[in-house]
Every structure is written in structure tokens, then in C-alpha cells.
C-alpha positions as CSV (number, residue, x, y, z in Angstrom):
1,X,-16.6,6.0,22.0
2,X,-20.6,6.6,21.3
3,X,-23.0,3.9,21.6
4,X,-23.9,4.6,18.0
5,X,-20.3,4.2,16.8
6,X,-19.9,0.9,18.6
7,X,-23.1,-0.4,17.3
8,X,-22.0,0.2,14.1
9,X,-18.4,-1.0,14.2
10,X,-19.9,-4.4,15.9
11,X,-22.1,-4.7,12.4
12,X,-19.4,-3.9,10.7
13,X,-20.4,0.2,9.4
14,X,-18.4,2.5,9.5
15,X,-18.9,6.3,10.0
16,X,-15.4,7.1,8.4
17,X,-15.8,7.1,4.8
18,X,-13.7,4.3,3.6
19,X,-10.0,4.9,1.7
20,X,-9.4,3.7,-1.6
21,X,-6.6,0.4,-1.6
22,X,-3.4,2.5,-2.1
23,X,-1.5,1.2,-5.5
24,X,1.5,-0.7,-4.1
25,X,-1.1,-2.8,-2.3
26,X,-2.6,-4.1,-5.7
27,X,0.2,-5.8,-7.4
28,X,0.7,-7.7,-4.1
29,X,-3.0,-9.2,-3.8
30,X,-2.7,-9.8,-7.4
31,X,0.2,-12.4,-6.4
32,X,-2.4,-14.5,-4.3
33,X,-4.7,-14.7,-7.0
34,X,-2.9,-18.1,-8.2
35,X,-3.6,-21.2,-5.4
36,X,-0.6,-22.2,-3.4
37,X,0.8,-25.5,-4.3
38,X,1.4,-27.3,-0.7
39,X,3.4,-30.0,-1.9
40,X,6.7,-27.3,-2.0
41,X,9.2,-28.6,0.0
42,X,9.9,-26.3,3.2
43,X,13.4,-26.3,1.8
44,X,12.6,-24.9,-1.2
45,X,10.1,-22.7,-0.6
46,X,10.5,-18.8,-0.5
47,X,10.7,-17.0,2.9
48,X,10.5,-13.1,4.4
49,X,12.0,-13.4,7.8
50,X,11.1,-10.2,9.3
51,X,10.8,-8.3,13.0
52,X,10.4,-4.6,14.4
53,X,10.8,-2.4,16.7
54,X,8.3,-0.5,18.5
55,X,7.3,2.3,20.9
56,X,6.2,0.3,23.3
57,X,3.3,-3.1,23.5
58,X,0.3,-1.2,23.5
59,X,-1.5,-1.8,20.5
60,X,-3.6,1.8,20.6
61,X,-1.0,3.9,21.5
62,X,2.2,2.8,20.3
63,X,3.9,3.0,17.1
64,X,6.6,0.7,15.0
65,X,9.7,2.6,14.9
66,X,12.2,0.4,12.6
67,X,11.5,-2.5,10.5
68,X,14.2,-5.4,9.5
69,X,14.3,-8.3,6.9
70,X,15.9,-11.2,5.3
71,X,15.4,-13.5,2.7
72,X,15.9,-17.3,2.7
73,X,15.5,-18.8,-0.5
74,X,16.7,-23.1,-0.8
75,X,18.1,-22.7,2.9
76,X,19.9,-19.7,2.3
77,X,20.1,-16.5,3.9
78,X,20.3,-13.8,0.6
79,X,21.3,-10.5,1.7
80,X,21.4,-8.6,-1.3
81,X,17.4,-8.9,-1.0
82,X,16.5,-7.7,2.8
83,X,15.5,-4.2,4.6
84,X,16.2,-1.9,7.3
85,X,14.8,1.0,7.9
86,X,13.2,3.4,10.5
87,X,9.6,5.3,10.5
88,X,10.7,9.5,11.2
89,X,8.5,11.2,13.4
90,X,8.3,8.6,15.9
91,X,7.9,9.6,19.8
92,X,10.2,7.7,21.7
93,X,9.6,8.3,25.4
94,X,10.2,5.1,27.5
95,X,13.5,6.0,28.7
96,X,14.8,2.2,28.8
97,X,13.7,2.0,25.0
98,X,16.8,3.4,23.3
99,X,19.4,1.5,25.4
100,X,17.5,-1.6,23.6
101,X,17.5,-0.5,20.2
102,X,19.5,2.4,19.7
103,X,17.2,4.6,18.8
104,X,17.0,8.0,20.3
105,X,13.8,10.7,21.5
106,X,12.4,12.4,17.7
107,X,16.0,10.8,15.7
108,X,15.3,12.6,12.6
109,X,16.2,10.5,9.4
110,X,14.4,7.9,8.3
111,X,11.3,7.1,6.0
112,X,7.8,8.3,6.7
113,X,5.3,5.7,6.9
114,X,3.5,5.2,4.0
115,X,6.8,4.2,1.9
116,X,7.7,2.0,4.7
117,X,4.9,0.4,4.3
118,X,5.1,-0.2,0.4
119,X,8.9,-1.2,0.8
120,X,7.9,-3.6,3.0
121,X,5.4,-5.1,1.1
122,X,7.5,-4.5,-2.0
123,X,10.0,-7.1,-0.2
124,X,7.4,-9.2,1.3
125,X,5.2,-10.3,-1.8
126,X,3.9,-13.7,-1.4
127,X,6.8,-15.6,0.2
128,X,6.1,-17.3,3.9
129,X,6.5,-14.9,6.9
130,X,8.7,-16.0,9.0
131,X,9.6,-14.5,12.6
132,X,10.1,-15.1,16.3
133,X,6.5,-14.1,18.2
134,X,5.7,-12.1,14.6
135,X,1.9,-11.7,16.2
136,X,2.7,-8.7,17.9
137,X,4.6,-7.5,14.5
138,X,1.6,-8.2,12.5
139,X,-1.0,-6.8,14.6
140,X,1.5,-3.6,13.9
141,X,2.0,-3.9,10.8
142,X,-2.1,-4.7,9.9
143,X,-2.9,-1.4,12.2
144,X,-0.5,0.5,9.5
145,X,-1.7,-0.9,6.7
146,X,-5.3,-0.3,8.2
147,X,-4.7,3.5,8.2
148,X,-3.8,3.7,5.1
149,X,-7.0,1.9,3.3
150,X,-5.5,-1.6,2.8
151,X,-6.5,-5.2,3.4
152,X,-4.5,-7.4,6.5
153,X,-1.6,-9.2,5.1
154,X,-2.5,-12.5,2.9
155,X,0.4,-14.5,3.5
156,X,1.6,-17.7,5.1
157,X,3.4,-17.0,9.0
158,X,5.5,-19.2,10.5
159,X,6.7,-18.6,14.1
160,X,10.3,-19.8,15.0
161,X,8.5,-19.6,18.8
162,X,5.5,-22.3,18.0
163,X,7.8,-24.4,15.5
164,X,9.8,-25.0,18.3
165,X,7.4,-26.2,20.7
166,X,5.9,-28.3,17.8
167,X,9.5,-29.9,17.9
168,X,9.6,-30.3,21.5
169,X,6.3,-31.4,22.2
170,X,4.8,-33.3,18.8
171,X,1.4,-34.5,20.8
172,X,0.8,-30.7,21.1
173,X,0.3,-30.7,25.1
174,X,1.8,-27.1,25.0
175,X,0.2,-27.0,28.4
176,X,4.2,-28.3,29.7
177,X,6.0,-25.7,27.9
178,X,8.1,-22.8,30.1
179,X,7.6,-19.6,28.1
180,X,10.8,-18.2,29.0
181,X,12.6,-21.0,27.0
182,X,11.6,-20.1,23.8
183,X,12.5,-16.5,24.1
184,X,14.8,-15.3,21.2
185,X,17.9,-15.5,23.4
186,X,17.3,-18.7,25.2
187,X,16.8,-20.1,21.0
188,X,20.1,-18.4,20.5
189,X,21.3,-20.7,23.3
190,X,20.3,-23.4,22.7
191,X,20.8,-24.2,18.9
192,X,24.3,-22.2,19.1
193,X,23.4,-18.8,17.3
194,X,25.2,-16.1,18.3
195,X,23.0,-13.2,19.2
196,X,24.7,-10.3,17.3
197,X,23.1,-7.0,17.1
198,X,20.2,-8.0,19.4
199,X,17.2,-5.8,19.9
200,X,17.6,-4.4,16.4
201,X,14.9,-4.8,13.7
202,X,17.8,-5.7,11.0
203,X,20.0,-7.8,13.6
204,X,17.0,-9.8,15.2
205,X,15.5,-10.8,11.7
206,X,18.9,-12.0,10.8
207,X,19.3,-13.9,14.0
208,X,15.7,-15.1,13.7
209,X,16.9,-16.6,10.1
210,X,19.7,-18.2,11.5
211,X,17.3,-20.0,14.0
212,X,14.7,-21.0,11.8
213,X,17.3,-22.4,9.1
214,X,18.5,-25.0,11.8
215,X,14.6,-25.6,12.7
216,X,13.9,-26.2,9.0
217,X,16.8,-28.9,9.5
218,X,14.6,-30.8,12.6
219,X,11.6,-30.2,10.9
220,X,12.6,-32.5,8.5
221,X,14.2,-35.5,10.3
222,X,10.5,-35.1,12.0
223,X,8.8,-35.5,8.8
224,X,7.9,-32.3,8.2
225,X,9.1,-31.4,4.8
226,X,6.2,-30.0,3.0
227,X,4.1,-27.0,3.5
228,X,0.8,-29.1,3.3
229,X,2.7,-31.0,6.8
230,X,2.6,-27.9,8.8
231,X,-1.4,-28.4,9.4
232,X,-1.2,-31.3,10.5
């Protein structure tokens, strides 16, 4: 990269001229126009429980390959509205990659990225994120959205991974927590969710919804029953 394009990235110019906001992306920010009300009960509220599949971790070089999601509206998991779907034209060259999620070298259906990305916003609107480490999914998902001349995502995220050390540790010395117990699986384990389909974008967020109804369930005998309770 030149000097001259870092300074100007670092001010915040940029030498590529800029893409117009791409039309499924304006009915979405339009939905954020209105103030959320934090007083909605956790139970109630509306929720996107998502995850993907990638290429690989490296946020320059790799690519999403699949994308899954499920609703939970008053506690329940609705599956008439959820997705799954794969991104064609993907590169698939780590050779332990397809035994985890099935997907082989250049698999030629799916949906090409742009229409991936307004299905999923299409199914996201403004309900709460929810899924298990979703940073990593979101840095992915921004990059995408990025590319295509619209904003970062707007919504709430809630991560079944932090919720749970919330629950286990409510002074917030996260400092004591083992990260390899608040993996997906060791979750499954532990609150007795059986880890069908794992390693698929459409099976984890299932599994992931699963999870986070039961956390919803301790979150509450904690006190934590309103959106507004999650800051503090």
C-alpha cells in the first residue's frame, strides 16, 4: 500500500470513488429511524439467531461460504421465517474444510453474493442479533456489505459466548474464565443441547437458538429481563 493511500485512509479519504447504498439496504436503515424502546422484555423481544461458514479466519483473504438463520419470537424458535444458503464461486482450498462443513472445492449451486447479502438483510431487519462468537461473523458480513457500498449493520448483538460468562461470573472478573468452556460444544454440554448438524451455518444457528433460549431462561431468574438490563 502507498504512503499516500494510507495517509488518506487514516483521514478518512478515499481514492476509490465511493458506491451508491444499494436499494435493499434502504428500507432496512429506514427501520432504525424509530428509537428502541428498552423496557421490552428479553422474552418478548424479536431475535435473528444467525452463524456462517467461511474459507478460512483471515479477514483479508477469506471469504463466507454459507450463511444460516433462525427466528425466535416470545421464546420460540419459528422456522417458517429462517435461511440457508451458500455464496457460488467460493474457493475452498483448506483440505480439512469440507469434512467440517460439507462443502466441497468450486460446489457450483448456490447464490452469488449480492442477493445473499439482501436475503440476509431482508431476514435480519431490526430484530437483535443473536449468535455464538458472531464477531468474527460480523466482521464478514460488514467486509461484504463494505464491497458493495453499504453502511456496517445497525442492530443490537447478543453473544450466547459473553451471556454466558455474564451468568457465570456477574462481578465481571472474566479474567477466571477457561475459553475452551464456552465453546459451542462444551454449551451443548452443558445445558443438554444436542449438537445436531454441527459445523453447518443452518445447523449451528439452530443449535445456537436452542442455547440462547435456555440462557434467556437464567437471565431472568438473574434479573435480567429487560433490554435496558443488558448494560448494566
Amino acid at each position: 500500500m502507498s504512503l499516500i493511500k494510507k495517509i488518506s485512509e487514516r483521514l478518512g479519504f478515499s481514492q476509490e470513488p465511493k458506491l451508491p447504498v444499494p436499494d435493499f439496504y434502504k428500507p432496512y436503515m429506514a427501520l432504525f429511524e424509530k428509537k428502541e424502546d428498552e423496557n421490552t422484555l428479553l422474552s418478548k423481544a424479536e431475535y435473528a439467531i444467525i452463524d456462517s461458514e467461511a474459507t478460512g479466519l483471515d479477514l483479508e483473504k477469506d471469504e463466507i461460504i454459507s450463511i444460516g438463520g433462525v427466528t425466535l419470537i416470545n421464546q420460540s424458535i419459528d422456522i417458517s421465517q429462517s435461511i440457508s444458503f451458500y455464496i457460488k464461486g467460493r474457493k475452498i482450498s483448506d483440505r480439512e474444510a469440507p469434512a467440517l462443513h460439507g462443502i466441497l472445492p468450486d460446489q457450483p449451486f448456490g447464490m452469488d453474493e449480492f442477493s445473499a447479502l439482501e436475503a440476509l438483510i431482508n431476514f435480519i431487519g431490526n430484530k437483535i442479533i443473536v449468535g455464538h462468537y458472531i464477531g468474527f461473523d460480523l466482521k464478514m458480513i460488514n467486509l461484504l456489505l463494505k464491497k458493495y457500498g453499504a453502511p456496517p449493520l445497525k442492530n443490537k448483538v447478543l453473544d450466547t459466548a459473553e451471556l454466558t460468562k455474564r451468568l457465570d461470573f456477574p462481578l465481571r472478573n472474566y479474567q477466571f474464565a477457561v475459553n475452551k468452556e464456552y465453546t459451542l460444544d462444551a454449551l451443548c454440554a452443558r445445558y443438554g443441547v444436542i449438537p445436531k448438524a454441527r459445523h453447518t451455518a443452518a445447523g449451528d444457528a439452530y443449535i445456537t437458538a436452542i442455547l440462547f433460549q435456555k440462557l434467556l431462561s437464567d437471565l431472568d431468574k438473574k434479573g435480567i429481563s429487560q433490554v435496558k438490563d443488558l448494560k448494566r
